[in-house]
C-alpha positions in Angstrom: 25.2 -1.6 57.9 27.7 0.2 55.9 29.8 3.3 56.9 28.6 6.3 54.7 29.6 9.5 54.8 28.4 12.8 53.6 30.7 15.9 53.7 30.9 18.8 51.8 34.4 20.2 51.6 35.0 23.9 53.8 37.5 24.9 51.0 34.5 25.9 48.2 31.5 24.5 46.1 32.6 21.0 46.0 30.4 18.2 47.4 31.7 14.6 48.3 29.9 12.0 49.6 31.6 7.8 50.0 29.0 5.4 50.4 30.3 1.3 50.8 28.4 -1.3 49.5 28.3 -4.8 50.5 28.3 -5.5 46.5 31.5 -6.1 44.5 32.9 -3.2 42.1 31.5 -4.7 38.9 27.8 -5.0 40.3 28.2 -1.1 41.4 29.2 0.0 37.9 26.8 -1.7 36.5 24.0 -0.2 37.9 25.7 3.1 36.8 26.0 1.4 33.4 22.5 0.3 32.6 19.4 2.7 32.4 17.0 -0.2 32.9 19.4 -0.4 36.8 19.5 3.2 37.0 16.0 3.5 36.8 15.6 2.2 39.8 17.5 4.1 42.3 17.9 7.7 40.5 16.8 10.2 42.5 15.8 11.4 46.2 13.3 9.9 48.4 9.6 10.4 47.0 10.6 10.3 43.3 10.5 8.2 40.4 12.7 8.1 37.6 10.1 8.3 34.5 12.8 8.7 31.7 16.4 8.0 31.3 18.6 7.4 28.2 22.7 6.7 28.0 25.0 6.6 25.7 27.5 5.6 28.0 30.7 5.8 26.0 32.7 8.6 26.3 31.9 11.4 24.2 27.9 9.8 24.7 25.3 12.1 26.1 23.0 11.0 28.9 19.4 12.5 29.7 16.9 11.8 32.1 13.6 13.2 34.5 12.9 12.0 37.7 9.1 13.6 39.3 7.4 13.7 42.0 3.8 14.6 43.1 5.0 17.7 45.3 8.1 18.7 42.7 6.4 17.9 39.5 9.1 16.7 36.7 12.8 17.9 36.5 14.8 17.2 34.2 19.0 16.7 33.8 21.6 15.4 31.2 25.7 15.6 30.2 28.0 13.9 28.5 30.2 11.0 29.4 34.0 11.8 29.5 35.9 9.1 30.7 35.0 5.4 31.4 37.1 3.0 33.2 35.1 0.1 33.9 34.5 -0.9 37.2 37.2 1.7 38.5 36.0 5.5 37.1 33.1 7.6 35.3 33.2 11.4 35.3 30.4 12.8 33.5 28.6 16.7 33.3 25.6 17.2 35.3 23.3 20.2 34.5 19.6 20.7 35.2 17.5 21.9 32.7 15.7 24.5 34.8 14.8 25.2 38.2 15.9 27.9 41.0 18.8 26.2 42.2 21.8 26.2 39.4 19.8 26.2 35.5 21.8 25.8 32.9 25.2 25.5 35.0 27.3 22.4 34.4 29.0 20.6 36.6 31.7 17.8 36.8 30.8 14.8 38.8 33.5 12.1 39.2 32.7 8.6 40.7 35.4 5.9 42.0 35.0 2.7 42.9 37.0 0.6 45.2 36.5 -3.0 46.1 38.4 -4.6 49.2 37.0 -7.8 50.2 34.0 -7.9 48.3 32.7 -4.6 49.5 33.0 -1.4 47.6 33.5 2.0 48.2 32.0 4.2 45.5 32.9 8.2 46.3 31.0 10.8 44.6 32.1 14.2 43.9 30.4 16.9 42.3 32.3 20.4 41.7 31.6 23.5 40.9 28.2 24.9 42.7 27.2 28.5 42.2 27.7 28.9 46.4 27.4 26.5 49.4 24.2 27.4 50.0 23.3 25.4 46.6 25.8 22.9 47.0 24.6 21.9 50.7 20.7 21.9 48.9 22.1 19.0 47.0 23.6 16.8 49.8 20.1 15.3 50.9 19.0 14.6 47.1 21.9 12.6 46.4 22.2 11.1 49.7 18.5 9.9 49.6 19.6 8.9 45.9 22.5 6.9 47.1 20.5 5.4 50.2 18.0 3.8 47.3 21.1 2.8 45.5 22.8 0.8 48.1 19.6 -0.6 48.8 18.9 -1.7 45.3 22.4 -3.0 44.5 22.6 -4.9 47.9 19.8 -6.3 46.5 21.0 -7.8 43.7 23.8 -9.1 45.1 22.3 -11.5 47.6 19.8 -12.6 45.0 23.4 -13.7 42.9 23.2 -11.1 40.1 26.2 -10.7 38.0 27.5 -7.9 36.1 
């Protein structure tokens, strides 16, 4: 299995985590890409992502829910602001309501890195209200990230192209 990593940085309200997928680059953006890909892997362990629509283009809005039984609904959205396909995508992240960080937005910048057909994808996410609520959101996206790589491992040993 892949190396991943999750590590919040000691210098403030920044969270990183580096995942790397045996899946090339342009099969890892995709499934960033596509809402009917994103679908599958968006969000922690026990939910399911009932809505999510992008406008992925810089400048496009994105907005989606993901629920579960114990959580009920919660929903999330930004705005794309820079695309480089297969390399890039930074995006805003806020939540529409709950006890953590409503209505604060928040940067999130993903990379992508293939070496020999694997890729590195590292997440960051900046800025958090404290630590405290930026260390609530490493198992989320962790447990997102663990259905991702799982998803998009997937697809590539079934041959699917981006």
């Amino acid at each position: 299995m892949a190396e991943n990593t999750e590590t919040p940085r000691a210098g403030g309200p920044e969270l990183t985590i580096t995942r790397t997928f045996d899946a090339p680059a342009s099969l890892v953006f995709q499934i960033w890409r596509e809402s009917d890909h994103m679908r599958e892997w968006l969000g922690p362990s026990g939910f399911v992502c009932t809505s999510l629509e992008l406008d992925f283009r810089p400048g496009g809005s994105w907005r989606g829910c993901i629920e579960s039984r114990q959580y009920g609904a919660s929903w999330m959205g930004g705005v794309y602001r820079e695309i480089v396909p297969d390399k890039r995508l930074v995006f805003t992240f806020a939540w529409d309501d709950g006890p953590d960080q409503p209505g604060l937005q928040t940067l999130v910048t993903v990379t992508f890195a293939e070496r020999g057909g694997k890729t590195t994808q590292t997440f960051h996410q900046t800025p958090f209200v404290n630590e405290a609520s930026r260390d609530s959101h490493i198992g989320g996206w962790s447990e997102c990230f663990d259905r991702q790589q799982q998803y998009v491992e997937g697809l590539a040993q079934r041959g699917a192209r981006a």
